[in-house]
CHARMM internal coordinates of N, CA and C (Angstrom, degrees):
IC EDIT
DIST 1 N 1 CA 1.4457
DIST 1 CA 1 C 1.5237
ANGL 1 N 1 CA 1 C 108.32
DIST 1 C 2 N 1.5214
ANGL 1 CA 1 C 2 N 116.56
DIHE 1 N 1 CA 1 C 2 N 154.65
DIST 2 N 2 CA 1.6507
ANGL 1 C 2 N 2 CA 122.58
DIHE 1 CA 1 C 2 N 2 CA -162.77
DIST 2 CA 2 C 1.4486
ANGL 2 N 2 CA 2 C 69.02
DIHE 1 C 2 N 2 CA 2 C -97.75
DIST 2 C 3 N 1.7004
ANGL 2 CA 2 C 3 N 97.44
DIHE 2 N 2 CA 2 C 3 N 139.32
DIST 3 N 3 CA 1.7335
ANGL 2 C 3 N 3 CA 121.96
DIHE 2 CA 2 C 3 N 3 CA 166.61
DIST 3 CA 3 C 1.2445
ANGL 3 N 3 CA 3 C 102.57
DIHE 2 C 3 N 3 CA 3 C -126.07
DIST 3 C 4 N 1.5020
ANGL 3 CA 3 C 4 N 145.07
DIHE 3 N 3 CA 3 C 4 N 129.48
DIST 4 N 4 CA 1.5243
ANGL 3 C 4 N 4 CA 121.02
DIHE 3 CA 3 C 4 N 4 CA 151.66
DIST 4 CA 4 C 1.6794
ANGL 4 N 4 CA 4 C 102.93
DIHE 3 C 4 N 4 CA 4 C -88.18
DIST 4 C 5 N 1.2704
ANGL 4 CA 4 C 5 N 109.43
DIHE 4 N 4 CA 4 C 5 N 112.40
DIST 5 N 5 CA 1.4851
ANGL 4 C 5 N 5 CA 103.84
DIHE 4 CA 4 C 5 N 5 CA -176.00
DIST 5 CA 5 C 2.0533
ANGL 5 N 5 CA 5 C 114.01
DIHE 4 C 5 N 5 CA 5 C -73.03
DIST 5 C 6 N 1.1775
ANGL 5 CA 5 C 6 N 124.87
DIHE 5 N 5 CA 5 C 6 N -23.02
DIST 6 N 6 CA 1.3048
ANGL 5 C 6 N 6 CA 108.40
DIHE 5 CA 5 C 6 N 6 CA 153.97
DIST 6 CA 6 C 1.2876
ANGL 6 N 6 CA 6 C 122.02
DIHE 5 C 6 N 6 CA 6 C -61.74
DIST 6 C 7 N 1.0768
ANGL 6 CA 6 C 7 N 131.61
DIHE 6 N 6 CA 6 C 7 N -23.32
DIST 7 N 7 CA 1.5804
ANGL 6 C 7 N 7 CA 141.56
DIHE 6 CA 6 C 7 N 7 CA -164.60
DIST 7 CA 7 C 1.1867
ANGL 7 N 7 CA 7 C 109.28
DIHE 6 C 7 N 7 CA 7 C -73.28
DIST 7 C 8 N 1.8009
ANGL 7 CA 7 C 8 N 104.25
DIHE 7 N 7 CA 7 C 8 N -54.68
DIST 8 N 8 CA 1.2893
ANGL 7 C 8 N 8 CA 131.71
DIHE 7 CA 7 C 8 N 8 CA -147.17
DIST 8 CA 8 C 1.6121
ANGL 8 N 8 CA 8 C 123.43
DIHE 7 C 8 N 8 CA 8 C 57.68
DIST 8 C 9 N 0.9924
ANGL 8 CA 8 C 9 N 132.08
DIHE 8 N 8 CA 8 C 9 N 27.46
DIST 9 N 9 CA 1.2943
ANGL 8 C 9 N 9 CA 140.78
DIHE 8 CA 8 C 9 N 9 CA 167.76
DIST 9 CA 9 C 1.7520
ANGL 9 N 9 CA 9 C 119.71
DIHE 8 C 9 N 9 CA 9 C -107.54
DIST 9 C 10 N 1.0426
ANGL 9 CA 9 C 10 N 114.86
DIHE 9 N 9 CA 9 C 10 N 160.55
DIST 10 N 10 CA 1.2446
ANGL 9 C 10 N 10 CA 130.91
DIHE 9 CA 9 C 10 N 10 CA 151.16
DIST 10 CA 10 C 1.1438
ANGL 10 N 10 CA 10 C 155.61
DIHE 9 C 10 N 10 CA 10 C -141.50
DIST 10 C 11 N 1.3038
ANGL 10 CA 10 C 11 N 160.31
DIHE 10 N 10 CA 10 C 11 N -101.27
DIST 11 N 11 CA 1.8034
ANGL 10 C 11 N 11 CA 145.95
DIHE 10 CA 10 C 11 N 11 CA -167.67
DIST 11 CA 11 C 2.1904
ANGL 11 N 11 CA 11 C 65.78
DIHE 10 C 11 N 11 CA 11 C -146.77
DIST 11 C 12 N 0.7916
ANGL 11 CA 11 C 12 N 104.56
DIHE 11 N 11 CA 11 C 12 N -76.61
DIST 12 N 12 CA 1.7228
ANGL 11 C 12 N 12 CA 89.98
DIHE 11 CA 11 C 12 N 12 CA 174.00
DIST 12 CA 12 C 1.5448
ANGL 12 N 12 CA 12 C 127.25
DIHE 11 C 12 N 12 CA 12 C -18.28
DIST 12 C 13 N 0.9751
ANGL 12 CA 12 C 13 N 96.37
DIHE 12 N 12 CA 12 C 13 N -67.26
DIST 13 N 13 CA 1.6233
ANGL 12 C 13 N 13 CA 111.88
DIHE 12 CA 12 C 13 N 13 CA -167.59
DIST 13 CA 13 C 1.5725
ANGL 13 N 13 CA 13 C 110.84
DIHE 12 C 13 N 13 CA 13 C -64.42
DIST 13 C 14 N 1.4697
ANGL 13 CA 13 C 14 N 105.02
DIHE 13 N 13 CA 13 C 14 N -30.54
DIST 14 N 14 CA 1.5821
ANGL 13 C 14 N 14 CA 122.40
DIHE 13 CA 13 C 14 N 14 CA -170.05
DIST 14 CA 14 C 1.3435
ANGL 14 N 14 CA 14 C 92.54
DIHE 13 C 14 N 14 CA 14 C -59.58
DIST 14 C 15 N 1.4462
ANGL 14 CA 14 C 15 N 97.63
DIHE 14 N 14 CA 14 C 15 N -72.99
DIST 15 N 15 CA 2.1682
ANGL 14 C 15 N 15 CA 125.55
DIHE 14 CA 14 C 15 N 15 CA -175.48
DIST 15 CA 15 C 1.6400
ANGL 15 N 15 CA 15 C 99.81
DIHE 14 C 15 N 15 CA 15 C -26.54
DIST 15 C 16 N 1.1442
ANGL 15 CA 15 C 16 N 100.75
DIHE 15 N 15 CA 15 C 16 N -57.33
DIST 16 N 16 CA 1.6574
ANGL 15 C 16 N 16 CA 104.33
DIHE 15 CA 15 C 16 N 16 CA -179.71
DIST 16 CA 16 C 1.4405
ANGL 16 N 16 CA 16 C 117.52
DIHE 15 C 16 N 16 CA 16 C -69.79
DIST 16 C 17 N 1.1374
ANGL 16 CA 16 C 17 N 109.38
DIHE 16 N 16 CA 16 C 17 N -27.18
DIST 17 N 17 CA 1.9592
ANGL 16 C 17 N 17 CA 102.36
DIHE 16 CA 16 C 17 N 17 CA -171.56
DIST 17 CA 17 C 2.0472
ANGL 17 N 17 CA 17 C 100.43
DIHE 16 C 17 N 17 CA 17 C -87.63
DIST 17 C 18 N 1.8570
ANGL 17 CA 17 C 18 N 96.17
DIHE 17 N 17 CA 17 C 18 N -18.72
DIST 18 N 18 CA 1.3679
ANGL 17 C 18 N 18 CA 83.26
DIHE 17 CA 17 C 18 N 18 CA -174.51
DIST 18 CA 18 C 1.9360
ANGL 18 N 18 CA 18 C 91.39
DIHE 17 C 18 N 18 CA 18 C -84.57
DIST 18 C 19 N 1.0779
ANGL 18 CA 18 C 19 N 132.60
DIHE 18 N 18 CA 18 C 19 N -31.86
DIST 19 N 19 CA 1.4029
ANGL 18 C 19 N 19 CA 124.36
DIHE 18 CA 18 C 19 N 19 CA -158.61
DIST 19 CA 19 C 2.3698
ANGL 19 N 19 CA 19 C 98.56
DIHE 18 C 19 N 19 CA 19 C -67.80
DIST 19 C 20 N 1.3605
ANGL 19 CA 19 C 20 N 109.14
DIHE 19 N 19 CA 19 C 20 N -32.40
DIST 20 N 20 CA 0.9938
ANGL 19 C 20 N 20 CA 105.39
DIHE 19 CA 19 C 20 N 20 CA 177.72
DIST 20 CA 20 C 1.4251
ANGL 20 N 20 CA 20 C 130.35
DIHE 19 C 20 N 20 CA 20 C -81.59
DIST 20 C 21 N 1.4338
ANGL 20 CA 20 C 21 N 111.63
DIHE 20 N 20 CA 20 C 21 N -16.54
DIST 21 N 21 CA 1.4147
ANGL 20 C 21 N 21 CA 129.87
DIHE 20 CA 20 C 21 N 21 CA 148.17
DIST 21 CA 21 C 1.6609
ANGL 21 N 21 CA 21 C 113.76
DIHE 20 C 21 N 21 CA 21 C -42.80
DIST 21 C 22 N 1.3071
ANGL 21 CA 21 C 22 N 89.98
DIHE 21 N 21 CA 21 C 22 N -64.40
DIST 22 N 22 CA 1.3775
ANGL 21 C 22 N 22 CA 90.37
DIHE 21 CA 21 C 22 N 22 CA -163.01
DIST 22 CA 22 C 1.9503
ANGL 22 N 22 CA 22 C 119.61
DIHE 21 C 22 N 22 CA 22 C -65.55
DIST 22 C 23 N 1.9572
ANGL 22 CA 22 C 23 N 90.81
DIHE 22 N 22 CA 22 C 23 N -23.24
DIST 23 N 23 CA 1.5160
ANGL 22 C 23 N 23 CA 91.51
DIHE 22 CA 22 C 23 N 23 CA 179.39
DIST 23 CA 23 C 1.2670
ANGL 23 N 23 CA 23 C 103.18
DIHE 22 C 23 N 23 CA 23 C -76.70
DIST 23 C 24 N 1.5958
ANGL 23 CA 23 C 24 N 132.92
DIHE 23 N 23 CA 23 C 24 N -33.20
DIST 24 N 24 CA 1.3850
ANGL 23 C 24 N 24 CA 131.30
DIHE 23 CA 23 C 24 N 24 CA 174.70
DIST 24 CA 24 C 1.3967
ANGL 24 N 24 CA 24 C 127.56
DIHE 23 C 24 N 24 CA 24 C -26.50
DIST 24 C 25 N 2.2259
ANGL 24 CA 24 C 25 N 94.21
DIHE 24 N 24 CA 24 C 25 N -62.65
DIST 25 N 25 CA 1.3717
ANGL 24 C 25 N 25 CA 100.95
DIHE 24 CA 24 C 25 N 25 CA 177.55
DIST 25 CA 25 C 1.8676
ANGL 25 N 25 CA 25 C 123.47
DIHE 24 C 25 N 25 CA 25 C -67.91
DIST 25 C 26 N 1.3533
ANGL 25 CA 25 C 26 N 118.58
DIHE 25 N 25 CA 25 C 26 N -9.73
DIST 26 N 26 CA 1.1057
ANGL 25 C 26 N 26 CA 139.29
DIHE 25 CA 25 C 26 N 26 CA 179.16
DIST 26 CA 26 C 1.2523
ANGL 26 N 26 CA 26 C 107.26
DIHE 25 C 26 N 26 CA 26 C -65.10
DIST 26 C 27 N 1.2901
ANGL 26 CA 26 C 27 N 122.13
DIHE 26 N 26 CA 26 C 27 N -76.78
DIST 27 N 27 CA 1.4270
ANGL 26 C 27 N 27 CA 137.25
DIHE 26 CA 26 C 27 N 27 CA 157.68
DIST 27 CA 27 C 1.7262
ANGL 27 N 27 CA 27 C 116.21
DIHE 26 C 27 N 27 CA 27 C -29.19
DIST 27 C 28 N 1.3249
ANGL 27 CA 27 C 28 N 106.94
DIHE 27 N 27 CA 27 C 28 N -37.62
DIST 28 N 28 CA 1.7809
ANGL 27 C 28 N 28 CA 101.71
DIHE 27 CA 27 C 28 N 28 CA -178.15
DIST 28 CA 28 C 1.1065
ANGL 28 N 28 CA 28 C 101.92
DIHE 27 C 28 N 28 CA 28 C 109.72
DIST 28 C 29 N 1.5457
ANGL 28 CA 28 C 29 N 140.37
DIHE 28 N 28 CA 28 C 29 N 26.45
DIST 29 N 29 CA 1.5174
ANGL 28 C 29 N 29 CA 121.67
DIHE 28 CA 28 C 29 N 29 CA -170.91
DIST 29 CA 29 C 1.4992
ANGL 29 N 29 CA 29 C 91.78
DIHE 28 C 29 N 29 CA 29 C -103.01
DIST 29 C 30 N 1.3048
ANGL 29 CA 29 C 30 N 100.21
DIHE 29 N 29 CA 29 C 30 N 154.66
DIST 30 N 30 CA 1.3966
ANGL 29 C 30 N 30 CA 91.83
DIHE 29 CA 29 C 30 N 30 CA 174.09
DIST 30 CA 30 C 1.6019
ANGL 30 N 30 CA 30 C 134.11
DIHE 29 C 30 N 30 CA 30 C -72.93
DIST 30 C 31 N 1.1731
ANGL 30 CA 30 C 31 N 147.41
DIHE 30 N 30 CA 30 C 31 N -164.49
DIST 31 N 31 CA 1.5315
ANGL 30 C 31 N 31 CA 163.40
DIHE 30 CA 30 C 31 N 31 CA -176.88
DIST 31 CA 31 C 1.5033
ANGL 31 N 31 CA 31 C 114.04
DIHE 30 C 31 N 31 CA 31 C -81.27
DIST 31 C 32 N 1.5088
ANGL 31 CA 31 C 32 N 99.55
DIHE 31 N 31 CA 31 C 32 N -46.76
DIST 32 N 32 CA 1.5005
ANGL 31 C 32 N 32 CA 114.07
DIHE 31 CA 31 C 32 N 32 CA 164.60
DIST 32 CA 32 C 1.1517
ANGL 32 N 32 CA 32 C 138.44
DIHE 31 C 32 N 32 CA 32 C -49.76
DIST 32 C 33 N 1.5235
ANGL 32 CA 32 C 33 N 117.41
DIHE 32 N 32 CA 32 C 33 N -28.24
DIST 33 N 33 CA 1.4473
ANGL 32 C 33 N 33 CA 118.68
DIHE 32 CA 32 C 33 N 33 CA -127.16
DIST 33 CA 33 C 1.5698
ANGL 33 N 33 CA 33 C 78.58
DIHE 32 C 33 N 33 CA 33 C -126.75
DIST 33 C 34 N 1.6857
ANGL 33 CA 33 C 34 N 135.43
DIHE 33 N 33 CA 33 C 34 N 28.49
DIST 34 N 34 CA 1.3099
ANGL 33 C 34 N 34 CA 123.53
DIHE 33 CA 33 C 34 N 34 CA -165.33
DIST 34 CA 34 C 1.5772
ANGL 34 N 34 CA 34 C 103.74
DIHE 33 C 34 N 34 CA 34 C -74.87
DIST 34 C 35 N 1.3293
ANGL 34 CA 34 C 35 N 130.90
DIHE 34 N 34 CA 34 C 35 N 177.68
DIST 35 N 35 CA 1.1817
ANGL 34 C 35 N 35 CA 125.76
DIHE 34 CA 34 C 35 N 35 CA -165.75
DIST 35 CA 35 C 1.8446
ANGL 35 N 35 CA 35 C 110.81
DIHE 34 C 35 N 35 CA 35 C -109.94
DIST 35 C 36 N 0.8682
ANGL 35 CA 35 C 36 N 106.14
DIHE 35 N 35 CA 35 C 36 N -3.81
DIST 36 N 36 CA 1.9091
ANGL 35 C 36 N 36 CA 116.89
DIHE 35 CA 35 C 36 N 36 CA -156.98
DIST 36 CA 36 C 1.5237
ANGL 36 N 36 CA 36 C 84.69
DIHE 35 C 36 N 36 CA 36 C -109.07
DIST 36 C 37 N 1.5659
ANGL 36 CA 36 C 37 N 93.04
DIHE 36 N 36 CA 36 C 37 N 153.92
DIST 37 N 37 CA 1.5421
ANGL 36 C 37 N 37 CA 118.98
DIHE 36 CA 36 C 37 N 37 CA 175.52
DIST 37 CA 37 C 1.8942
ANGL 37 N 37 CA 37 C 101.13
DIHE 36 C 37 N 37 CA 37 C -116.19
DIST 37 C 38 N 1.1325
ANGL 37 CA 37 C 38 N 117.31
DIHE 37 N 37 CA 37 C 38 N -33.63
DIST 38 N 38 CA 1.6236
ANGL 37 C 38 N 38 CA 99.74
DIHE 37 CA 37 C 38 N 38 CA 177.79
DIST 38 CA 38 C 1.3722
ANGL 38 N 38 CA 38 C 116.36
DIHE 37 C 38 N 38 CA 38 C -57.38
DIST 38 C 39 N 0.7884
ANGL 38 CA 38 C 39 N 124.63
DIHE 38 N 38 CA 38 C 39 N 163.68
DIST 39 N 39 CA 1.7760
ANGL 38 C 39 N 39 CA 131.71
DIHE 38 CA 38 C 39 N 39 CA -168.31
DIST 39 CA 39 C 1.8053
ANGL 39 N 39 CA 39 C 96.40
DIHE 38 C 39 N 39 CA 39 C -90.72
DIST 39 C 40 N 1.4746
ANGL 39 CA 39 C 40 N 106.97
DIHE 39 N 39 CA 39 C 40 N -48.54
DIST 40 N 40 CA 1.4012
ANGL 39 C 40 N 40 CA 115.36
DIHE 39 CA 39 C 40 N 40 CA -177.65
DIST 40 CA 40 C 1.9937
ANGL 40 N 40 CA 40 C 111.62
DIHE 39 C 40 N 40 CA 40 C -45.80
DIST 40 C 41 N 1.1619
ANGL 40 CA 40 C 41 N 75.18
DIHE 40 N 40 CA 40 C 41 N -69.14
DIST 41 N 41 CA 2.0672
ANGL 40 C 41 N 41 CA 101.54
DIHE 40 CA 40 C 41 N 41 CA -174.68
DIST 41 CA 41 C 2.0479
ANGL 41 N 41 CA 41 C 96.99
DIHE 40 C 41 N 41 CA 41 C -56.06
DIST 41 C 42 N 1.3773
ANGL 41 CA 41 C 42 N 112.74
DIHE 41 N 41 CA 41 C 42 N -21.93
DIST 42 N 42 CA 1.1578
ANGL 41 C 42 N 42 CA 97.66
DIHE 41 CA 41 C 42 N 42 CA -168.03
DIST 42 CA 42 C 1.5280
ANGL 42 N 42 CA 42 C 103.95
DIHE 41 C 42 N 42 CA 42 C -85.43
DIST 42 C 43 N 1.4512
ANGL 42 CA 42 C 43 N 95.52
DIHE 42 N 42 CA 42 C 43 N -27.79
DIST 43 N 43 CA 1.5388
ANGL 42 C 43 N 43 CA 102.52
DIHE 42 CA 42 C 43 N 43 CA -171.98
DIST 43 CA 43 C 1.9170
ANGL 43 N 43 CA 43 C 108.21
DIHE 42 C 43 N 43 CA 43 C -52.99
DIST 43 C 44 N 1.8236
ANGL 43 CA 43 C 44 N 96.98
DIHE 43 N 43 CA 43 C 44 N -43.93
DIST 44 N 44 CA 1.4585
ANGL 43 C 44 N 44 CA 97.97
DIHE 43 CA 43 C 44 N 44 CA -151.71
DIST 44 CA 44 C 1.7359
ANGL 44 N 44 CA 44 C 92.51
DIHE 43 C 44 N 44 CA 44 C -82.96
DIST 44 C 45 N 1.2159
ANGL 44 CA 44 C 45 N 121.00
DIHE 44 N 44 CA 44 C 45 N 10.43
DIST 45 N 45 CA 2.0324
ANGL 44 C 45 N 45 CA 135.12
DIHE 44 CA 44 C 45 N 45 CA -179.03
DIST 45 CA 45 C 1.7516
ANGL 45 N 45 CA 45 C 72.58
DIHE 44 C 45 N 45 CA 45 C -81.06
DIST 45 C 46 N 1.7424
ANGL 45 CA 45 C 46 N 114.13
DIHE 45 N 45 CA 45 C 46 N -89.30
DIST 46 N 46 CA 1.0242
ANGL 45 C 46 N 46 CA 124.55
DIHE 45 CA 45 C 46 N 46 CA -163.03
DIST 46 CA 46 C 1.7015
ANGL 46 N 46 CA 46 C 113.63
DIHE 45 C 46 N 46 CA 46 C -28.40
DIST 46 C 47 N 1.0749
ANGL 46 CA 46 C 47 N 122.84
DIHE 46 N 46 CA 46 C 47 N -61.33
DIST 47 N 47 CA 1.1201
ANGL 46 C 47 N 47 CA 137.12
DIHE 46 CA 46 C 47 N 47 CA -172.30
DIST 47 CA 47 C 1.7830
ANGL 47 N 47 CA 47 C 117.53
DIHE 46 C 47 N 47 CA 47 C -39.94
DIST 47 C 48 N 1.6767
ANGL 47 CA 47 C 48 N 99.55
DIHE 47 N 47 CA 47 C 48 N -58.80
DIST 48 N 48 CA 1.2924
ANGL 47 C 48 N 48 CA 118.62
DIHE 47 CA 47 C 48 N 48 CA 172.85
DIST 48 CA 48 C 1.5589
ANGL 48 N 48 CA 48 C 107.38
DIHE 47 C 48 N 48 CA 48 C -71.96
DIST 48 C 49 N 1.3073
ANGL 48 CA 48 C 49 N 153.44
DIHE 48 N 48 CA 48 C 49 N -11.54
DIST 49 N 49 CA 1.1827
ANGL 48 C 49 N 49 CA 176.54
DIHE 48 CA 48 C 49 N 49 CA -151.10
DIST 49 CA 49 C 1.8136
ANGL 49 N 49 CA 49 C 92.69
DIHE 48 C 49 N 49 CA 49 C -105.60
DIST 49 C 50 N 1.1161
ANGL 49 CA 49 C 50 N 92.23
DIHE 49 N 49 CA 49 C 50 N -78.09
DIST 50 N 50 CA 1.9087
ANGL 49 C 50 N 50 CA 101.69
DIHE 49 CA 49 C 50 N 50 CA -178.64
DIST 50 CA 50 C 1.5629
ANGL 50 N 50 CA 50 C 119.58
DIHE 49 C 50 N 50 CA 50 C -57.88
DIST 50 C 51 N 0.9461
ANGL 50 CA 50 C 51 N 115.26
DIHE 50 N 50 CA 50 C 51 N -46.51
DIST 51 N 51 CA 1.5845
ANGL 50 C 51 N 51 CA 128.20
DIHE 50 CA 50 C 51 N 51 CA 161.83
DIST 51 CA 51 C 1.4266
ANGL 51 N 51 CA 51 C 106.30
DIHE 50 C 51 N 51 CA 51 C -26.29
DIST 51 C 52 N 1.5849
ANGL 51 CA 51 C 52 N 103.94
DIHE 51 N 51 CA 51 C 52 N -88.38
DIST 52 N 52 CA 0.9930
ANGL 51 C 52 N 52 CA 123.70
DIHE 51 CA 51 C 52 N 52 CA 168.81
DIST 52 CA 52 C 1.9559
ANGL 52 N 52 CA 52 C 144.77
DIHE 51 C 52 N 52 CA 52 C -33.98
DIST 52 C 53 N 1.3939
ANGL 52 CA 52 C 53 N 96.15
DIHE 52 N 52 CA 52 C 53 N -44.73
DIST 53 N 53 CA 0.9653
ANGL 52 C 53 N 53 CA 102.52
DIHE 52 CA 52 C 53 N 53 CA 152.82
DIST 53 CA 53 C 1.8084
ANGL 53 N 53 CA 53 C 128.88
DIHE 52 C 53 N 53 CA 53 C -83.87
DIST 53 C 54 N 1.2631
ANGL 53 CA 53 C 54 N 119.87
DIHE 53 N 53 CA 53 C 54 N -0.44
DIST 54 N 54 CA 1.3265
ANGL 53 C 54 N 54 CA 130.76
DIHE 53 CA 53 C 54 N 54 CA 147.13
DIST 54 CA 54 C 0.9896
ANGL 54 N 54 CA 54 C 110.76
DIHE 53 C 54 N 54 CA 54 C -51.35
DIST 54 C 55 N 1.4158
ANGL 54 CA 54 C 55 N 110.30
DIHE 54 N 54 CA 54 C 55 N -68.02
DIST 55 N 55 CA 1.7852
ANGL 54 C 55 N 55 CA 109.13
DIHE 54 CA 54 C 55 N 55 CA -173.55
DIST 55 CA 55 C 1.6496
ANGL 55 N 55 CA 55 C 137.80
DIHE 54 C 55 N 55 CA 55 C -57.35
DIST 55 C 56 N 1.7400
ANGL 55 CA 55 C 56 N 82.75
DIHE 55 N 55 CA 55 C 56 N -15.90
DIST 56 N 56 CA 1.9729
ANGL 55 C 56 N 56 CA 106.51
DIHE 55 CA 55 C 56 N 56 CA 173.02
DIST 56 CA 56 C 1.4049
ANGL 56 N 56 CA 56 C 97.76
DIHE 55 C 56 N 56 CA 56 C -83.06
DIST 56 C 57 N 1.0194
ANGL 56 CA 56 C 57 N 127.14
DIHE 56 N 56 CA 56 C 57 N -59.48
DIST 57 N 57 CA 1.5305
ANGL 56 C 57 N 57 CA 121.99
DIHE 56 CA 56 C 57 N 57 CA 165.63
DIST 57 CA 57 C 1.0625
ANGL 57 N 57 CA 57 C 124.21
DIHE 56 C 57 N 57 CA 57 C 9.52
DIST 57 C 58 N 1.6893
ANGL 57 CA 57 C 58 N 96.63
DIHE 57 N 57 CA 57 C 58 N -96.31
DIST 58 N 58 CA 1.6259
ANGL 57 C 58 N 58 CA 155.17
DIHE 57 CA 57 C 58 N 58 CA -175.75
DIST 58 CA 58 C 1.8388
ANGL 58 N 58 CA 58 C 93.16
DIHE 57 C 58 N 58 CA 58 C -54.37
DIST 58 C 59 N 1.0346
ANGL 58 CA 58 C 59 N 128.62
DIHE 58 N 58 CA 58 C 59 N -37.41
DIST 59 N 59 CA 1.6800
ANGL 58 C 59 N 59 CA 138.47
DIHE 58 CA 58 C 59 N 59 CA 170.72
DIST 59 CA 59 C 1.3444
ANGL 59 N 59 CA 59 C 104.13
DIHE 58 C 59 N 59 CA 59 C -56.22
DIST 59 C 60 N 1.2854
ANGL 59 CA 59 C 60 N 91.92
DIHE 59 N 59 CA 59 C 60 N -78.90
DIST 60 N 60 CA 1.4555
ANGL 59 C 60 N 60 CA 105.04
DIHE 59 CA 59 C 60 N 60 CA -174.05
DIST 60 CA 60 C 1.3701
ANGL 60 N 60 CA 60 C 118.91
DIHE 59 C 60 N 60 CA 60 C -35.08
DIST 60 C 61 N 1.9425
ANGL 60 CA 60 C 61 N 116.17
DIHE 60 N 60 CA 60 C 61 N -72.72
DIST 61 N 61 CA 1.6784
ANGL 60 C 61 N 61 CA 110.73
DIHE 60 CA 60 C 61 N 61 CA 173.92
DIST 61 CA 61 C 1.4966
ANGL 61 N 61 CA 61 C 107.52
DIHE 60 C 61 N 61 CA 61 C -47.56
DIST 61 C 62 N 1.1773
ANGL 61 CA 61 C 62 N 124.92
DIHE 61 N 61 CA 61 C 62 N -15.87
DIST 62 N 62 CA 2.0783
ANGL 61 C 62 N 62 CA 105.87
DIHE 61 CA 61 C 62 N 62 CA -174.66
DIST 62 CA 62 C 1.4323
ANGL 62 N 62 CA 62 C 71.13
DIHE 61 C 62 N 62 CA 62 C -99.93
DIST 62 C 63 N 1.3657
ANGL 62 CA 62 C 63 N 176.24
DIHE 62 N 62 CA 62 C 63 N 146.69
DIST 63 N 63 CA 1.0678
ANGL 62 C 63 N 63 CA 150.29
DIHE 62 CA 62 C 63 N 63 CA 26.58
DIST 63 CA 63 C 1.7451
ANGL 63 N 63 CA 63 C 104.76
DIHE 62 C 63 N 63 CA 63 C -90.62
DIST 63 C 64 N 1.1202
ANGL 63 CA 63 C 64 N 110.69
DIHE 63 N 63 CA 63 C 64 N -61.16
DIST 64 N 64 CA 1.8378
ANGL 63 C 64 N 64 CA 110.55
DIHE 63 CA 63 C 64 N 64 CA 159.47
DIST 64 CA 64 C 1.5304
ANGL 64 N 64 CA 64 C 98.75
DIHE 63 C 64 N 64 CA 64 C -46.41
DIST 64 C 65 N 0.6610
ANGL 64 CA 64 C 65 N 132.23
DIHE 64 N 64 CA 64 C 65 N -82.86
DIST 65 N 65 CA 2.1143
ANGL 64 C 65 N 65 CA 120.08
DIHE 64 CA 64 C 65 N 65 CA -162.45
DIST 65 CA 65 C 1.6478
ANGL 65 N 65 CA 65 C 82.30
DIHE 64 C 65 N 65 CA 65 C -16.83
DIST 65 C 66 N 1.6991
ANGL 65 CA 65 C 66 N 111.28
DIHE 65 N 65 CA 65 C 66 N -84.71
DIST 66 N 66 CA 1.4829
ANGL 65 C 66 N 66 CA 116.18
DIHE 65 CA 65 C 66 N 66 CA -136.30
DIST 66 CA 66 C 1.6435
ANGL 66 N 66 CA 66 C 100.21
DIHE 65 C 66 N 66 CA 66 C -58.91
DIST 66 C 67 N 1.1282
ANGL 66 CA 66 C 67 N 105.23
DIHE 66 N 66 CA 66 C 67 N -17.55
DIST 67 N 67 CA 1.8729
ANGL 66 C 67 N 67 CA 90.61
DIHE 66 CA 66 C 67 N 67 CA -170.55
DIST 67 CA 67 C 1.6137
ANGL 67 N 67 CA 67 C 113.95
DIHE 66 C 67 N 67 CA 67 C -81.40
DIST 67 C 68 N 1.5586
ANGL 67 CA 67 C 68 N 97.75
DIHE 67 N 67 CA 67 C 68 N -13.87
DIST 68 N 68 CA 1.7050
ANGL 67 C 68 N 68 CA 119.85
DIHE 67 CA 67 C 68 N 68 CA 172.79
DIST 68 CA 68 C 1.5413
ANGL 68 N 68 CA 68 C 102.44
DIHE 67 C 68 N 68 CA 68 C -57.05
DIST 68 C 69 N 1.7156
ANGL 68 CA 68 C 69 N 108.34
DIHE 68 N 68 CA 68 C 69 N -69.93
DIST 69 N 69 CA 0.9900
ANGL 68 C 69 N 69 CA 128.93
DIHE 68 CA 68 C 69 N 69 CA 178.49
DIST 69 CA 69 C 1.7432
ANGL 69 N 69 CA 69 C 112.20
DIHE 68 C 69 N 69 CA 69 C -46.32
DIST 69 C 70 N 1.3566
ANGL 69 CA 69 C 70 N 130.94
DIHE 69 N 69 CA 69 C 70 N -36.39
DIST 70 N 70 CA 1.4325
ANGL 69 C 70 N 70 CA 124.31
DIHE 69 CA 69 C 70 N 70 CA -155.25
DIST 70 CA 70 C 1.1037
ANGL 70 N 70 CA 70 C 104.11
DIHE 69 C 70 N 70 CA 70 C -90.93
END
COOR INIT
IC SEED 1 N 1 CA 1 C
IC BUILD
């Protein structure tokens, strides 16, 4: 497994900080409230965070369209 040992992170740790990002923004938590102190790991929180909340977005206007429509 890739470690950067000054970092302390890895292709692991990333996968996970982005998958909990993304359940965060899912859930409604805010952007702020990420849990990591590395700048790296926070990025890939952030990352999965933004994604995600794209896709709540992107829900949302097709959920208003159809209720326009119904």
């Amino acid at each position: 497994m890739t470690r950067d040992v000054k970092l302390g992170w890895d292709v692991e740790a990333l996968s996970k900080a982005y998958r909990q990002g993304h359940m965060a923004a899912t859930m409604g938590m805010a952007k702020t409230r990420c849990p990591y102190r590395s700048e790296v790991v926070i990025a890939a929180w952030e990352a999965g965070w933004d994604d995600a909340e794209q896709v709540v977005r992107e829900q949302q206007k097709r959920d208003g369209l159809f209720s326009r429509i119904a």
